[in-house]
C-alpha positions as CSV (number, residue, x, y, z in Angstrom):
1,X,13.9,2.2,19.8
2,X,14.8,5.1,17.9
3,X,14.1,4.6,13.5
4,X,17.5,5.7,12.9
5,X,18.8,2.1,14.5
6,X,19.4,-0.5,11.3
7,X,17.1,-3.5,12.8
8,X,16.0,-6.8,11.7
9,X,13.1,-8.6,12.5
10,X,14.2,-12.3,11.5
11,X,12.0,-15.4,11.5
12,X,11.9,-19.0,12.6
13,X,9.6,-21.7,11.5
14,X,7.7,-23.2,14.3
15,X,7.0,-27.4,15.0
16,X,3.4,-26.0,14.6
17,X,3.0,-24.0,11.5
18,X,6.1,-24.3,10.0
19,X,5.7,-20.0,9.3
20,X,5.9,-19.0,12.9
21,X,7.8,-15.1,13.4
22,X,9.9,-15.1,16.2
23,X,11.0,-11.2,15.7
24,X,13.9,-9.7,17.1
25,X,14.6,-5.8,16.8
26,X,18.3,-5.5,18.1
27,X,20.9,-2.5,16.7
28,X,22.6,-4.5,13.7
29,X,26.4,-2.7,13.1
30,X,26.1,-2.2,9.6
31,X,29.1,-2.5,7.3
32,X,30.3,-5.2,10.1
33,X,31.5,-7.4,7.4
34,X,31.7,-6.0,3.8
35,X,31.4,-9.6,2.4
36,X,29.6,-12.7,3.7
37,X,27.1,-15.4,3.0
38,X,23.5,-15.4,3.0
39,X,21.2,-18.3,3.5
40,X,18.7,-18.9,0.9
41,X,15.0,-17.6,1.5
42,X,12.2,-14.8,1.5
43,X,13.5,-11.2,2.3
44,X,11.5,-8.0,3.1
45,X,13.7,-5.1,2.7
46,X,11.7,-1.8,4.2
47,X,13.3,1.9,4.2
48,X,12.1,4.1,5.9
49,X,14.7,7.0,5.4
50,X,18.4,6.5,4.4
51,X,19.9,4.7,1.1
52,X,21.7,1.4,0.7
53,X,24.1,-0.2,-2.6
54,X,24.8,-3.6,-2.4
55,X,25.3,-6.8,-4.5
56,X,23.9,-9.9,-4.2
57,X,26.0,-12.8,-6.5
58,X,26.9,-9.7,-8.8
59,X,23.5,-8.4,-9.0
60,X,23.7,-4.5,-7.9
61,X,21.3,-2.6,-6.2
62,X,20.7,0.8,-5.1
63,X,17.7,1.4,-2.9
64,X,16.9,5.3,-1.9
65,X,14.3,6.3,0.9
66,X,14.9,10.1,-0.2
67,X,12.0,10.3,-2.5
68,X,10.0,8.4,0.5
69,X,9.7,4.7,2.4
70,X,10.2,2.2,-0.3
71,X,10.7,-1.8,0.3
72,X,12.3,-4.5,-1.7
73,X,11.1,-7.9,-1.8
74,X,14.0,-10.4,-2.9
75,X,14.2,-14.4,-3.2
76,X,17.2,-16.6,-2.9
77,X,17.1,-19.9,-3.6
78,X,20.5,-21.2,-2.4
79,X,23.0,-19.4,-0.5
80,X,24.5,-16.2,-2.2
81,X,26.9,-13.6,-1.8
82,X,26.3,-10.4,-0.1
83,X,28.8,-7.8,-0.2
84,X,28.2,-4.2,1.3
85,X,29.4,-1.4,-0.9
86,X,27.9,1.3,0.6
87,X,24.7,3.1,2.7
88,X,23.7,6.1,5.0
89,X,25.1,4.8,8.7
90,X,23.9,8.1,10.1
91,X,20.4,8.5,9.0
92,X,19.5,4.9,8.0
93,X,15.6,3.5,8.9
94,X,15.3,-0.2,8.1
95,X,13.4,-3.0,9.1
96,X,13.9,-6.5,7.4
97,X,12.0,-9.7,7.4
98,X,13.3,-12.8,7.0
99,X,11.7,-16.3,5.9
100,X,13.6,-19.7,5.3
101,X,13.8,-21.3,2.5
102,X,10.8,-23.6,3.5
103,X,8.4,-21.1,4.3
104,X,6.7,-20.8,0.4
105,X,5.8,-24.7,0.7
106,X,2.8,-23.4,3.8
107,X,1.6,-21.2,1.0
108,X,-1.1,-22.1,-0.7
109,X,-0.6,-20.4,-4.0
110,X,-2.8,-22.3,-6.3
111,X,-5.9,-22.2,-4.2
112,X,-4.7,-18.0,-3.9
113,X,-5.8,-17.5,-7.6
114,X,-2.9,-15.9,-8.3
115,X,-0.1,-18.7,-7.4
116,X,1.5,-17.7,-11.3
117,X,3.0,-15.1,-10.4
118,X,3.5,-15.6,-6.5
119,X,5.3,-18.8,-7.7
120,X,7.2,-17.1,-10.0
121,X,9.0,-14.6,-7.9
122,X,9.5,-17.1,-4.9
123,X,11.0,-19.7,-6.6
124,X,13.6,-17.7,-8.5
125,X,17.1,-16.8,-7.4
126,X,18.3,-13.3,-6.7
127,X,14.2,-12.5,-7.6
128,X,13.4,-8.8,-6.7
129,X,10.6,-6.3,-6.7
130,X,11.1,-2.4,-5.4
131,X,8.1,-0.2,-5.1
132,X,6.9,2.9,-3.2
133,X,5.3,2.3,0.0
134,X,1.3,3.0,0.8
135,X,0.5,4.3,3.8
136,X,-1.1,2.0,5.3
137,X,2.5,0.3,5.0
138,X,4.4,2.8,6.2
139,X,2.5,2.8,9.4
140,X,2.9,-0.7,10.1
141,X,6.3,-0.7,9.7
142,X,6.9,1.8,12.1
143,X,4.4,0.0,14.4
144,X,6.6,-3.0,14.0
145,X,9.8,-0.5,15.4
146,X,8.3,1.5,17.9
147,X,5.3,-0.5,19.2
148,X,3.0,2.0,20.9
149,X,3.3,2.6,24.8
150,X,0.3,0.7,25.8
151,X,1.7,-2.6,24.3
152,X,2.1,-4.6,27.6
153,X,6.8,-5.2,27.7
154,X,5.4,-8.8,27.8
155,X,3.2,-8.7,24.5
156,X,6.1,-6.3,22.4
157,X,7.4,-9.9,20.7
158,X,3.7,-11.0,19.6
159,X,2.6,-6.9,18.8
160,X,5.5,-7.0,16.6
161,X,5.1,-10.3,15.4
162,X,1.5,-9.6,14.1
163,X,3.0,-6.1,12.2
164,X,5.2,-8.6,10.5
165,X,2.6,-11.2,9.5
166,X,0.8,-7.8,7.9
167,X,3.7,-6.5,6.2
168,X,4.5,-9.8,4.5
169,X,1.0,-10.2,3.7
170,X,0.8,-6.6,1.7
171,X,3.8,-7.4,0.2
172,X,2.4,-11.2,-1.2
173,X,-0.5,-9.2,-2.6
174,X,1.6,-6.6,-4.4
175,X,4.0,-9.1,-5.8
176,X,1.0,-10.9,-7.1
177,X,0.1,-8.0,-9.5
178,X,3.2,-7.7,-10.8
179,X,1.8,-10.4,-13.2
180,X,0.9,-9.9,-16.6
181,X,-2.0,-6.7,-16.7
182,X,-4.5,-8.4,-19.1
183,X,-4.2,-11.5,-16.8
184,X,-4.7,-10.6,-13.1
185,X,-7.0,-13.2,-11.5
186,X,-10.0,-12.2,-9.7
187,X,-8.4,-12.3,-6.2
188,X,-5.8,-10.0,-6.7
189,X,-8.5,-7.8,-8.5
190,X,-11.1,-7.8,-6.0
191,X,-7.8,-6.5,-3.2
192,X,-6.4,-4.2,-5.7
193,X,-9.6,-2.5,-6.3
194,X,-10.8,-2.5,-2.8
195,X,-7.3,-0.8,-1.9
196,X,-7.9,2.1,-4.9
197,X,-11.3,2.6,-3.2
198,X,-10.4,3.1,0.4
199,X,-7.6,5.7,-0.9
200,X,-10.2,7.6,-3.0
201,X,-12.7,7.5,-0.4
202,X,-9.6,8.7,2.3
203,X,-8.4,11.9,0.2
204,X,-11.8,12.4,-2.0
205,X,-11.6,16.1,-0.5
206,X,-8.2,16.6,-2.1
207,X,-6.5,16.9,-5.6
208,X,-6.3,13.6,-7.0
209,X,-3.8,12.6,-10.2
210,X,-4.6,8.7,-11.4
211,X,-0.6,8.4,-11.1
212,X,-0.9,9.3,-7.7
213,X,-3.5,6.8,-6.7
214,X,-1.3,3.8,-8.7
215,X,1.6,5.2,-6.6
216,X,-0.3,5.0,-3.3
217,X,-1.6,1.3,-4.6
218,X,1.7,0.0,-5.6
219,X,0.2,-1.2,-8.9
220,X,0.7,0.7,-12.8
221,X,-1.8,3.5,-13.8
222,X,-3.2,1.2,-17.1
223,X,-3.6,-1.6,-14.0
224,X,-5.3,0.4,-11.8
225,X,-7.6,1.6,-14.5
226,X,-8.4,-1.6,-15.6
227,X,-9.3,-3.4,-13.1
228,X,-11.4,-0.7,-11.3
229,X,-13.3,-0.4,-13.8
230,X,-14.3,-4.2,-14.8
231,X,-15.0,-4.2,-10.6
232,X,-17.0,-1.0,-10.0
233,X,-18.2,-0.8,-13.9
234,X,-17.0,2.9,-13.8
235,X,-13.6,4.6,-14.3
236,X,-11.5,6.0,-11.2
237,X,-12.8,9.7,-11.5
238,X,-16.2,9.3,-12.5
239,X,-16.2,7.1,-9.0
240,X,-14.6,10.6,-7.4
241,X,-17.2,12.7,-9.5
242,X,-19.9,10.8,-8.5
243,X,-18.8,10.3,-4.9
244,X,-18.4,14.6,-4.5
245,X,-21.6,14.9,-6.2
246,X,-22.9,12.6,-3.4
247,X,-21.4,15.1,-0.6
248,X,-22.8,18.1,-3.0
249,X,-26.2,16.9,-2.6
250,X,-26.5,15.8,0.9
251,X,-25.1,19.8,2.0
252,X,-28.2,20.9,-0.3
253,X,-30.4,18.8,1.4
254,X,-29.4,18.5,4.6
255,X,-27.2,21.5,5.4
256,X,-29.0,24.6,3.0
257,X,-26.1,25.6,1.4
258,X,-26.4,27.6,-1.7
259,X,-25.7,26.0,-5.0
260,X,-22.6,27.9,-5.6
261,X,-21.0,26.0,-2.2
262,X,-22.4,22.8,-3.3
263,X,-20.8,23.3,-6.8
264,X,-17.4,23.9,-4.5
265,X,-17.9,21.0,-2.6
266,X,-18.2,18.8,-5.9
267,X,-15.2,20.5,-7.3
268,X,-17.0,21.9,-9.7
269,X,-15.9,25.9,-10.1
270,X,-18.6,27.0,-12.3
271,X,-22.1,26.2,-10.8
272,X,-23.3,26.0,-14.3
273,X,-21.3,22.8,-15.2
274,X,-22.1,21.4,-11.7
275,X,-26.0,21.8,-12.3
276,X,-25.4,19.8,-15.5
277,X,-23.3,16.7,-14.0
278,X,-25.9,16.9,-11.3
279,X,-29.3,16.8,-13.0
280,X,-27.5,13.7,-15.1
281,X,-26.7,12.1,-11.9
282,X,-29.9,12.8,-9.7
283,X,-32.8,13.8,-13.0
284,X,-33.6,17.0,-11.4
285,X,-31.1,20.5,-11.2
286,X,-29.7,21.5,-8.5
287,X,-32.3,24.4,-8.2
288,X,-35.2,22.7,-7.5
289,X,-33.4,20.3,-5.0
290,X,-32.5,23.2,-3.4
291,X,-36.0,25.1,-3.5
292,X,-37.9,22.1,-2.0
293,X,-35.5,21.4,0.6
294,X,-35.6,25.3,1.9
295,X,-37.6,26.3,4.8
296,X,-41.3,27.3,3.9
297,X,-41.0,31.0,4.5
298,X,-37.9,31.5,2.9
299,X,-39.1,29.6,-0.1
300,X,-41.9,32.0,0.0
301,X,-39.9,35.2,-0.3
């Protein structure tokens, strides 16, 4: 099913779990009815291209894919108002998840660590978070749309089930650092930081800006700081330094490459700054790593 299609996956409580998806994907006609009613719940709003301005009980908003995929969480309490005031019919991308009203009382917040602000959002009306979408996001969304060919026509329903399941539970972890920055509870620590890791560890070979990693995260630049550091015990870049150093001084080892490539390869561009990072991070300069690690007769030239 083509992205440009305005779909919703909706859900349904189940006799067993109460938080069962039963996901449908069907062309929804946009603009259908300007104005209507919504019932209360849990809302996952994902764009994946495309823009959309509506109200909900007076409350605008716009939401704009043009900059890149972005989603918006929202929470109802009690039925509300929807009216349609405008959105890009011919280029939209948009998945949205659904949960009833009922669904937050499976959730075991408290015994989360980070129930606060969890609690917070769900239980307030017209509640709303918008951020930029990682990745890792991105793809499952799409997953969730265009399941992948080898997903038996009998399994699409439970394939796109599961992307659900995964989308909702990104989005509880990213609504539960919205909380206040000197308070974030070991949990959401411990998930935040293992997410800025991954990322680093993904694109260490590339520029990095710390307001791009927040960005990728979904979390602020002074959160991202913070909690890396009280986790790792070492700021976001001296992690990259130390991490291309690493690469640096497995290519002298293992690969003979002169110091002026492994000086490249830490990002260093003058060899003389990466010898000092690298006899601070090892005890010995780069030289004599390199010496003893040369073959015997070209060490003896």
């Amino acid at each position: 099913m083509a992205l440009g299609a305005f779909m919703e996956l909706s859900t349904a409580a189940s006799e067993q779990d109460g938080i069962s998806l039963a996901c449908r994907l069907a062309p929804v006609v946009a603009g259908s009815r300007a104005m209507r009613e919504i019932q209360p719940g849990f809302r996952l709003l994902i764009y994946l291209r495309g823009w959309q301005r509506f109200e909900i009980d007076g409350r605008r908003f716009d939401v704009s894919a043009d900059g890149g995929p972005v989603a918006l969480a929202l929470s109802l309490t009690r039925p509300a108002r929807l009216t349609q005031i405008a959105w890009s019919e011919d280029r939209m991308g948009k998945l949205m998840i659904t949960a009833p009203s009922d669904w937050t009382s499976a959730l075991d917040l408290k015994g989360a660590g980070h129930g606060d602000a969890l609690s917070t959002f769900l239980t307030g009306h017209v509640s709303s978070h918008l951020w930029r979408l990682d990745d890792d996001s991105v793809r499952l969304a799409k997953l969730a749309a265009e399941p992948p060919a080898w997903v038996p026509r009998e399994a699409l329903q439970l394939y796109r089930r599961a992307r659900a399941f995964d989308l909702i539970c990104l989005t509880l972890s990213t609504l539960a650092l919205r909380r206040a920055e000197n308070a974030l509870p070991r949990p959401a620590q411990s998930l935040l930081g293992e997410r800025v890791r991954i990322f680093l560890l993904d694109h260490i070979n590339e520029p990095l800006t710390i307001d791009a990693v927040a960005q990728a995260v979904g979390a602020s630049v002074s959160v991202v700081q913070r909690c890396f550091k009280e986790l790792y015990g070492m700021t976001v870049f001296d992690f990259v330094r130390r991490r291309r150093l690493d690469a640096a001084r497995d290519a002298l080892d293992n690969r003979g490459v002169s110091i002026a490539c492994a000086a490249f390869i830490a990002g260093y561009s003058a060899p003389s700054s990466f010898a000092t990072a690298f006899k601070k991070a090892y005890g010995v300069p780069p030289k004599l790593r390199h010496r003893q690690t040369m073959p015997f007769s070209e060490a003896a030239e």
